[in-house]
N, C-alpha and C positions, 0 to 999 in steps of 0.2 A: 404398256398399253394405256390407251388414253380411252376414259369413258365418261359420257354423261351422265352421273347418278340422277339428277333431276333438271329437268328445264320445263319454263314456262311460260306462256304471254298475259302481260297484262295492259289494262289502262295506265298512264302514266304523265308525267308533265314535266320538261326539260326542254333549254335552247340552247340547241348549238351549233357554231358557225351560222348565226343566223336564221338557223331553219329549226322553228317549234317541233319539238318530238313531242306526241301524245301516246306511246306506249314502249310496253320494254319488253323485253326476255330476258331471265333472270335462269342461271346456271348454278349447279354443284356438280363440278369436273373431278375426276378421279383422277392419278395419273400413275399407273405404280409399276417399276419396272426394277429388276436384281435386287428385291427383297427390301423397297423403299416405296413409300406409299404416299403421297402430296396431295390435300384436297384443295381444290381454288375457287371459289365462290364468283362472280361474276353481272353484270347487269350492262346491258347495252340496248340504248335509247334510240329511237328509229319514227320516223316521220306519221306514218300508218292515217295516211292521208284517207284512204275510204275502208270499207269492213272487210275485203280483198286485200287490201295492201299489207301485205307482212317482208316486204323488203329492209332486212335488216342492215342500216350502216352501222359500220364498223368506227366510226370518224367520234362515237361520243357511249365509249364505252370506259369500265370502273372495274377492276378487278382485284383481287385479294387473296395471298394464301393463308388459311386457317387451320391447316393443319401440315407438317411435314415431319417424318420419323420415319426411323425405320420399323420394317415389318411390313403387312398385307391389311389389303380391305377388310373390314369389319362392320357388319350391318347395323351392329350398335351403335359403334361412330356414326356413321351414316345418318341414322336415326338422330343422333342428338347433335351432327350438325347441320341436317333439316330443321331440328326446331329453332334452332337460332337464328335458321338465314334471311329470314325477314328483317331481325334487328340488324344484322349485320351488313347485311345491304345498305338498309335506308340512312346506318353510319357512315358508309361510303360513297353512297353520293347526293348526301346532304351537305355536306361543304361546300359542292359545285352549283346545288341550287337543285339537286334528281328527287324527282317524288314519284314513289309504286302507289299504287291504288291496291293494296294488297286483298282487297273487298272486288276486284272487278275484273274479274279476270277474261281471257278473250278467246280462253279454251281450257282445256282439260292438263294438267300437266300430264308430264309424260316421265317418267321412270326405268331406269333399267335394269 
């Protein structure tokens, strides 16, 4: 079973394929299935042309797994690799040139 533990939108600044992204949604995905549990981190950059536009492409995204082992969800993992995901994002796609506005966010996260 695949779940979003957290996602989120923010202000952002990335180009790709030509086309300025000024915001992102930023992920911590579950995945855990016959006693195996894989968490994947995530950030994908999207145009977000006016305060309506939340059409996300797919074309300039950044992904990670930061955890994989056997066993089941745990809310304390969960927790502590929430707090890391900021760093670990802005690790992944600052090589490319990806910058979160981690101060500006474009709503509420959401939680599962």
């Amino acid at each position: 079973m695949t779940v979003n533990v957290y996602e989120q939108y923010f202000q952002a600044e990335h180009e790709a394929n030509g086309v300025a992204r000024r915001a992102a949604l930023t992920a911590l995905t579950a995945d855990s299935q016959a006693g195996h549990i894989r968490y994947e981190i995530s950030v994908t950059f999207f145009p977000h042309r006016d305060e309506e536009d939340y059409a996300v492409s797919y074309d300039d995204a950044f992904r990670a797994v930061v955890y994989d082992a056997p066993g089941r969800r745990s809310r304390r993992r969960e927790a502590a690799l929430l707090e890391a995901l900021a760093g670990q994002i802005d690790a992944l796609a600052a090589p490319a040139g990806g910058r979160v506005f981690w101060d500006r966010p474009l709503g509420e996260a959401r939680r599962e």
